[in-house]
matplotlib code that plots the C-alpha trace (Angstrom):
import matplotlib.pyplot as plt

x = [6.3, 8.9, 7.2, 7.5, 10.0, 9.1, 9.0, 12.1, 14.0, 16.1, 14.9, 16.7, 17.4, 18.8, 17.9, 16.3, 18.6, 17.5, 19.6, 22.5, 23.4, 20.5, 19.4, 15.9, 15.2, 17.7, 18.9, 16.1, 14.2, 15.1, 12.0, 9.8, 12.1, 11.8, 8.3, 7.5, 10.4, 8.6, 5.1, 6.5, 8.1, 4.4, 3.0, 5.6, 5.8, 2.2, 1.0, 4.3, 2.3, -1.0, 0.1, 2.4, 1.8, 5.4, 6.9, 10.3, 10.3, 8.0, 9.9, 13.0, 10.7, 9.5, 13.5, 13.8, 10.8, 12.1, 15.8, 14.1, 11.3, 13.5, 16.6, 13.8, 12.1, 15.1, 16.7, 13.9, 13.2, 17.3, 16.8, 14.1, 15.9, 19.2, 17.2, 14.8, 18.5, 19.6, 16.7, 17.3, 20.1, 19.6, 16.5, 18.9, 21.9, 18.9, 17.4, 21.1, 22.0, 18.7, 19.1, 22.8, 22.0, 18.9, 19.2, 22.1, 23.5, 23.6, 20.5, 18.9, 15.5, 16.3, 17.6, 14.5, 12.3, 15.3, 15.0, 11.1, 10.0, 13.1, 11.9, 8.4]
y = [86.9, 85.6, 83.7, 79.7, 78.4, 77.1, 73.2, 72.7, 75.0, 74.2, 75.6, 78.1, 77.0, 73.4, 70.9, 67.4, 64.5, 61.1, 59.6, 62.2, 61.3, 61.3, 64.8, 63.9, 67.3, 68.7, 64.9, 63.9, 60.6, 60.2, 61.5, 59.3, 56.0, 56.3, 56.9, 54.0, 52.3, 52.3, 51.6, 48.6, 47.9, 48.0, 45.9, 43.1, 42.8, 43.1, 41.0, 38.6, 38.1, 37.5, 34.6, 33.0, 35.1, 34.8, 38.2, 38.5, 36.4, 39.1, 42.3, 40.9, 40.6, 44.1, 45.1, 43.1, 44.6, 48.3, 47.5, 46.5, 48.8, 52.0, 50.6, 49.8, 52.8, 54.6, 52.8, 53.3, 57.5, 58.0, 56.2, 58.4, 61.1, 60.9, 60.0, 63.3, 65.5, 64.0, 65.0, 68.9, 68.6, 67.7, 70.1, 73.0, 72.0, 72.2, 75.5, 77.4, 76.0, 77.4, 80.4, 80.8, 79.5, 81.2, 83.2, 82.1, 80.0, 76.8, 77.1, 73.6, 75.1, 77.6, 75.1, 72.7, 76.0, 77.1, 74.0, 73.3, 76.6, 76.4, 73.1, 73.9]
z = [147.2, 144.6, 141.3, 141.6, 138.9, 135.9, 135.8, 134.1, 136.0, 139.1, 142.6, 144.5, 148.0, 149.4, 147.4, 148.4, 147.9, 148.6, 150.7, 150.9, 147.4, 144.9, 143.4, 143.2, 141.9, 139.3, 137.9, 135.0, 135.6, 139.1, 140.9, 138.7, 138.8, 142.4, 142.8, 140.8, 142.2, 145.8, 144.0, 142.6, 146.2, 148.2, 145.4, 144.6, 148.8, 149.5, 147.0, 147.9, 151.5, 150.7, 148.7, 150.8, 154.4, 155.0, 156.0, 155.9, 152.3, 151.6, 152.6, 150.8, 147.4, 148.2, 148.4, 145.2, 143.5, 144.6, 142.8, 139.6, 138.8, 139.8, 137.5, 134.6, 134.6, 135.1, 132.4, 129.8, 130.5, 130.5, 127.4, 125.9, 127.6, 125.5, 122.3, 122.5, 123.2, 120.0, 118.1, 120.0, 118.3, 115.3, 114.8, 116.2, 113.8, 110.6, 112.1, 112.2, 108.5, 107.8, 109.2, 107.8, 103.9, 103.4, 100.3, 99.4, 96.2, 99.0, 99.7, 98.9, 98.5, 96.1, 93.7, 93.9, 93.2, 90.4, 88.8, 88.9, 87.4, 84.3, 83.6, 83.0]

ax = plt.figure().add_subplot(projection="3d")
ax.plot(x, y, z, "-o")
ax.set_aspect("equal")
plt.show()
């Protein structure tokens, strides 16, 4: 039997795309925007008709409800998405000067520890 793939890897095999279009699977933040999506579709249209008992009113605020939670949460994990890459890259960027001024006269903490112990 072949090992499952890690979490963050992508599958081998055809992939499931919602809708013929929509990677649900390899694109970040669109299986959960769509989950929640069609959670906030159920409740908006659900509790739509037991206010008003008016059904199609209600299926078009369930349509409505679907539109605006997927684009919000979508919205707000792409968000925190392209933030936390920025951080990767940032931390990389300090880890490889790091690694490539260690022990060297650039080395920032060699001069803090040069200058601390010839001033006391």
């Amino acid at each position: 039997m072949a090992a499952e793939p890690e979490p963050g890897e992508p599958r081998r095999g055809k992939p499931f795309k919602l809708l013929g279009v929509l990677d649900v699977e390899n694109i970040p933040c669109a299986r959960d925007s769509v989950l929640y999506g069609s959670l906030g579709s159920v409740v908006a249209g659900l509790g739509h008709f037991l206010l008003t008992s008016r059904i199609r009113r209600s299926c078009d605020v369930g349509v409505g409800g679907f539109i605006l939670v997927t684009l919000g949460c979508w919205f707000h994990c792409r968000y925190n998405y392209a933030k936390l890459r920025i951080q990767e890259r940032i931390a990389r960027e300090g880890i490889k000067n790091k690694i490539l001024y260690e022990s060297t006269h650039l080395d920032p903490e060699r001069k803090q520890t040069n200058g601390n112990s010839s001033s006391n």
